[in-house]
mmCIF file of the C-alpha atoms, coordinates in Angstrom:
data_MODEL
# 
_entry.id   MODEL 
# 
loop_
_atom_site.group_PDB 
_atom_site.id 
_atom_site.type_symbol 
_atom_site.label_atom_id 
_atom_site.label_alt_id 
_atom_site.label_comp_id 
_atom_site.label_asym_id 
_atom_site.label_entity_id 
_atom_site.label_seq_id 
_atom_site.pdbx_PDB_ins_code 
_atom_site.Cartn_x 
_atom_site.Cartn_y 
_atom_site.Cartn_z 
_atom_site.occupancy 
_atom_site.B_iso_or_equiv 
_atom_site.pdbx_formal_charge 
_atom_site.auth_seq_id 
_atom_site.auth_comp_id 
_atom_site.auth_asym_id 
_atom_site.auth_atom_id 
_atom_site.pdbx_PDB_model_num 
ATOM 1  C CA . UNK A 1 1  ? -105.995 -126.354 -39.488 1.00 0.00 ? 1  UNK A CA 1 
ATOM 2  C CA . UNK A 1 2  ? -103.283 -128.740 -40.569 1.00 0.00 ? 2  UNK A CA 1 
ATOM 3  C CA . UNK A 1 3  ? -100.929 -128.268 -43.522 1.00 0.00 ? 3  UNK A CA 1 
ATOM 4  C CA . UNK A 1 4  ? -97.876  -130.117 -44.449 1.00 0.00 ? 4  UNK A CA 1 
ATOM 5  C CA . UNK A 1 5  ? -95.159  -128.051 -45.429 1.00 0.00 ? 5  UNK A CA 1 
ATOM 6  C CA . UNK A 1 6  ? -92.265  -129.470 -47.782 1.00 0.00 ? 6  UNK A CA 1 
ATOM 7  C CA . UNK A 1 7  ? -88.495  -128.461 -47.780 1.00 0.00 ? 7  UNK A CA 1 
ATOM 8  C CA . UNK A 1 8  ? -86.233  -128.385 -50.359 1.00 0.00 ? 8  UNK A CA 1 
ATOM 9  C CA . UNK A 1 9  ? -82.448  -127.977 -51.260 1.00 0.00 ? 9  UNK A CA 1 
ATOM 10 C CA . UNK A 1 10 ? -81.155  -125.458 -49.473 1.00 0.00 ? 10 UNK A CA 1 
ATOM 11 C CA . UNK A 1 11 ? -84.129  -125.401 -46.369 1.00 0.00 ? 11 UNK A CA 1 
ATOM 12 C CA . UNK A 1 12 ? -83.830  -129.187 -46.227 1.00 0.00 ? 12 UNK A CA 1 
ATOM 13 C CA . UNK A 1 13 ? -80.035  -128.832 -45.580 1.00 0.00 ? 13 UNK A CA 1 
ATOM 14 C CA . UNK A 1 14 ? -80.195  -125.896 -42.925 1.00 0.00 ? 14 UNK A CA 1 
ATOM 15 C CA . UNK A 1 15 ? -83.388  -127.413 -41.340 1.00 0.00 ? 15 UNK A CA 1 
ATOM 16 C CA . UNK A 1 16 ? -82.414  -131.235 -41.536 1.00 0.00 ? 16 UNK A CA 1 
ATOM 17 C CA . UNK A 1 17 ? -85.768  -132.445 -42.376 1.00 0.00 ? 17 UNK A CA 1 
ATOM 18 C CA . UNK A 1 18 ? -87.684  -132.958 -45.748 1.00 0.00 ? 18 UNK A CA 1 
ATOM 19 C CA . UNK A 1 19 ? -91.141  -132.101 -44.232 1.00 0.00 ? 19 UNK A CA 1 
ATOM 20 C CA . UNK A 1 20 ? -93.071  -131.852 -40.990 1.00 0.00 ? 20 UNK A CA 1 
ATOM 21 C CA . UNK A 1 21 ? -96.712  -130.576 -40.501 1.00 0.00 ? 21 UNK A CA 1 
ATOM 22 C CA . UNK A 1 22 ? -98.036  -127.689 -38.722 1.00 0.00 ? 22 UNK A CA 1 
ATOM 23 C CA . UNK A 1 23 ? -101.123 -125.974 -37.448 1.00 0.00 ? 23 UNK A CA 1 
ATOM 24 C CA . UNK A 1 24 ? -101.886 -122.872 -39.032 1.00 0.00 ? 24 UNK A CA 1 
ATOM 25 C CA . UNK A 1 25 ? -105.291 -120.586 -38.349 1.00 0.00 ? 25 UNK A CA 1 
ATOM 26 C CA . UNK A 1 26 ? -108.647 -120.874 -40.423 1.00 0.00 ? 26 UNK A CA 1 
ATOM 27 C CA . UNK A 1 27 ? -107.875 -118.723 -43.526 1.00 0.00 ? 27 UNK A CA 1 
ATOM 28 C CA . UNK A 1 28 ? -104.226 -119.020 -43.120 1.00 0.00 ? 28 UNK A CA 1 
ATOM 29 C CA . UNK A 1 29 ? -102.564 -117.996 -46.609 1.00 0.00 ? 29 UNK A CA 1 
ATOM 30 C CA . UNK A 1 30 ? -98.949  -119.280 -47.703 1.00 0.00 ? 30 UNK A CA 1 
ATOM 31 C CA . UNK A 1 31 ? -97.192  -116.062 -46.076 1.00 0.00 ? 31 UNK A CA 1 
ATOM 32 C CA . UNK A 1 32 ? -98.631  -117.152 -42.906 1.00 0.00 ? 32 UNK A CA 1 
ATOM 33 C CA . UNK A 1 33 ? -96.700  -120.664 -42.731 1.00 0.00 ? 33 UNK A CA 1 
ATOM 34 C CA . UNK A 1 34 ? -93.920  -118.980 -43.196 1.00 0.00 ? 34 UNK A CA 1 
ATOM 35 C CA . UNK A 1 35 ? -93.737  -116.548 -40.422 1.00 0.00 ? 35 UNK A CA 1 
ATOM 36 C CA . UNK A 1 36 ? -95.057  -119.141 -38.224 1.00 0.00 ? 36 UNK A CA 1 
ATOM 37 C CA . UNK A 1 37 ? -91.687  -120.938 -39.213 1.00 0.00 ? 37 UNK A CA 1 
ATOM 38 C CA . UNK A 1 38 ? -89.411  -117.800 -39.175 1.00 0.00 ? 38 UNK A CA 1 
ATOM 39 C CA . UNK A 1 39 ? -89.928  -118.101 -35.388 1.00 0.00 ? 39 UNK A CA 1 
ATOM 40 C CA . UNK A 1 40 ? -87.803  -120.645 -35.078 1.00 0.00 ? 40 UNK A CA 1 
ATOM 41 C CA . UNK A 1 41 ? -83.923  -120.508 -33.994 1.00 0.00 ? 41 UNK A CA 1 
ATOM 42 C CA . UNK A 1 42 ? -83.124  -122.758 -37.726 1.00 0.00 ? 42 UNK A CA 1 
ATOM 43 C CA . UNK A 1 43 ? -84.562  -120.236 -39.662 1.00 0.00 ? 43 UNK A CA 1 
ATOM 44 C CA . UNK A 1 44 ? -82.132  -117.204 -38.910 1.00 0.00 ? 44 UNK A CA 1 
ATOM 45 C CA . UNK A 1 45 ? -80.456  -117.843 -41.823 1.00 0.00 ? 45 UNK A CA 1 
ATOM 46 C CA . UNK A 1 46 ? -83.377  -118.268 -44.086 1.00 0.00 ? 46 UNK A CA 1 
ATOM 47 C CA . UNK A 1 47 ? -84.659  -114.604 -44.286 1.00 0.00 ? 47 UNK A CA 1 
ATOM 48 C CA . UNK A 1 48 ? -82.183  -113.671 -46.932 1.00 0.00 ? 48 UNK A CA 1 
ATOM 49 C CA . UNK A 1 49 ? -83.032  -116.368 -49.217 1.00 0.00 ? 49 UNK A CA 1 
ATOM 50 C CA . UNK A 1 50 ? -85.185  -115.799 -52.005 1.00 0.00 ? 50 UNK A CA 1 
ATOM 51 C CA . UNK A 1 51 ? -88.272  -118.667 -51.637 1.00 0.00 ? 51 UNK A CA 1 
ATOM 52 C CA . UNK A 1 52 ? -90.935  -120.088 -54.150 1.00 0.00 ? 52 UNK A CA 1 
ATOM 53 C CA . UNK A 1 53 ? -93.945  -121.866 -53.264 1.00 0.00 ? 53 UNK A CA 1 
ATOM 54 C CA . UNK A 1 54 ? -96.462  -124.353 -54.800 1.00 0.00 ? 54 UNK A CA 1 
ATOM 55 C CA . UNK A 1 55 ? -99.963  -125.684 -53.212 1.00 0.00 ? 55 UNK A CA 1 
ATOM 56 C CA . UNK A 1 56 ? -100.481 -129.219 -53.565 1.00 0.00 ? 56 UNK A CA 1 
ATOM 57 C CA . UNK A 1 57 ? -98.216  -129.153 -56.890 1.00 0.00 ? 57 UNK A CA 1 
ATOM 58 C CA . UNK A 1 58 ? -99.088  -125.700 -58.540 1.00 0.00 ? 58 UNK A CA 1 
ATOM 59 C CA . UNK A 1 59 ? -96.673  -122.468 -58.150 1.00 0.00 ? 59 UNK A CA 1 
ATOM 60 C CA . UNK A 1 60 ? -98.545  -120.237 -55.926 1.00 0.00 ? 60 UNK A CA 1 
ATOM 61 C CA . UNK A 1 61 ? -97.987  -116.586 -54.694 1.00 0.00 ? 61 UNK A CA 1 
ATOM 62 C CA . UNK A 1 62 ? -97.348  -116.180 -51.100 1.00 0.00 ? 62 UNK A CA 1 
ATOM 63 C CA . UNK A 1 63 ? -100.859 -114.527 -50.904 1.00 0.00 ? 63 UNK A CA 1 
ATOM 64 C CA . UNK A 1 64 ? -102.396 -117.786 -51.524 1.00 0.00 ? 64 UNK A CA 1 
ATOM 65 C CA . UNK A 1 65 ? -105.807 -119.081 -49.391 1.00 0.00 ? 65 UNK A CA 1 
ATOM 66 C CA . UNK A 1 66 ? -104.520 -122.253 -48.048 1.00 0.00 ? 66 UNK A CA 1 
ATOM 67 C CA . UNK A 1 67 ? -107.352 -125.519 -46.830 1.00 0.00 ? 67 UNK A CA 1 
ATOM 68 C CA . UNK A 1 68 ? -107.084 -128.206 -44.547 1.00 0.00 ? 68 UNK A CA 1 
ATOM 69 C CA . UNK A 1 69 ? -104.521 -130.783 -45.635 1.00 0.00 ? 69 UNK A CA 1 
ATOM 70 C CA . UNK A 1 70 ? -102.921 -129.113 -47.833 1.00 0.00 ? 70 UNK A CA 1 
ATOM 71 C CA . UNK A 1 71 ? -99.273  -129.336 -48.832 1.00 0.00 ? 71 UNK A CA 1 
ATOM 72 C CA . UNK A 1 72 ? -97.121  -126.534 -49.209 1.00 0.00 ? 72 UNK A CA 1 
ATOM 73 C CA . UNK A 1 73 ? -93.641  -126.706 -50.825 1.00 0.00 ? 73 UNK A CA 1 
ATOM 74 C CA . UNK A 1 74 ? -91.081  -124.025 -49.906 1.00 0.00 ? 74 UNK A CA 1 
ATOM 75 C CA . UNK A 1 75 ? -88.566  -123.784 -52.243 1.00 0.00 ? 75 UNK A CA 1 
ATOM 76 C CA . UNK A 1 76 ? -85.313  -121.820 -53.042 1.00 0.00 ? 76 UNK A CA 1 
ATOM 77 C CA . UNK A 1 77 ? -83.791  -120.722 -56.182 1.00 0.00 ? 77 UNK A CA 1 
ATOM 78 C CA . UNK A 1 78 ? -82.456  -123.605 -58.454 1.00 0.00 ? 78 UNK A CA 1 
ATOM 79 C CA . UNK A 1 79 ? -78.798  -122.956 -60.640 1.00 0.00 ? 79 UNK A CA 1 
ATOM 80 C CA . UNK A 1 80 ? -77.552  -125.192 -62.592 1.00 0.00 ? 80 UNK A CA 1 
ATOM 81 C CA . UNK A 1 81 ? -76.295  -125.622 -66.459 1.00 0.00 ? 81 UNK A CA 1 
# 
């Protein structure tokens, strides 16, 4: 299935995109999109970061059953005052 995936702050910066969409398996939870990214060459320094994530606009736990078409946001930890 097909799932858009979202990239914020810090990813957006050390990926140089703001979103792209992947094919994940049937039953595919939150977790999964993100190993299936970790692959990747860009993402060697994005192990250490803490992430967040949020299905189609709600904060989600990685464990979360994702569906066709939907849109995951990765996200990293905000700071500010």
């Amino acid at each position: 299935m097909k799932v858009e995936v979202l990239f914020f702050a810090q990813l957006k910066e050390v990926l140089g995109t703001d979103r792209e969409v992947i094919e994940v398996a049937d039953r595919a939870v939150v977790q999964d999109v993100v190993q299936a990214l970790a692959c990747r060459p860009e993402w060697r320094g994005v192990a250490e970061i803490p992430l967040s994530f949020a299905v189609n606009d709600a904060f989600v736990p990685g464990t979360h059953a994702l569906a066709e078409g939907d849109r995951v946001a990765i996200l990293t930890p905000v700071s500010g005052g």
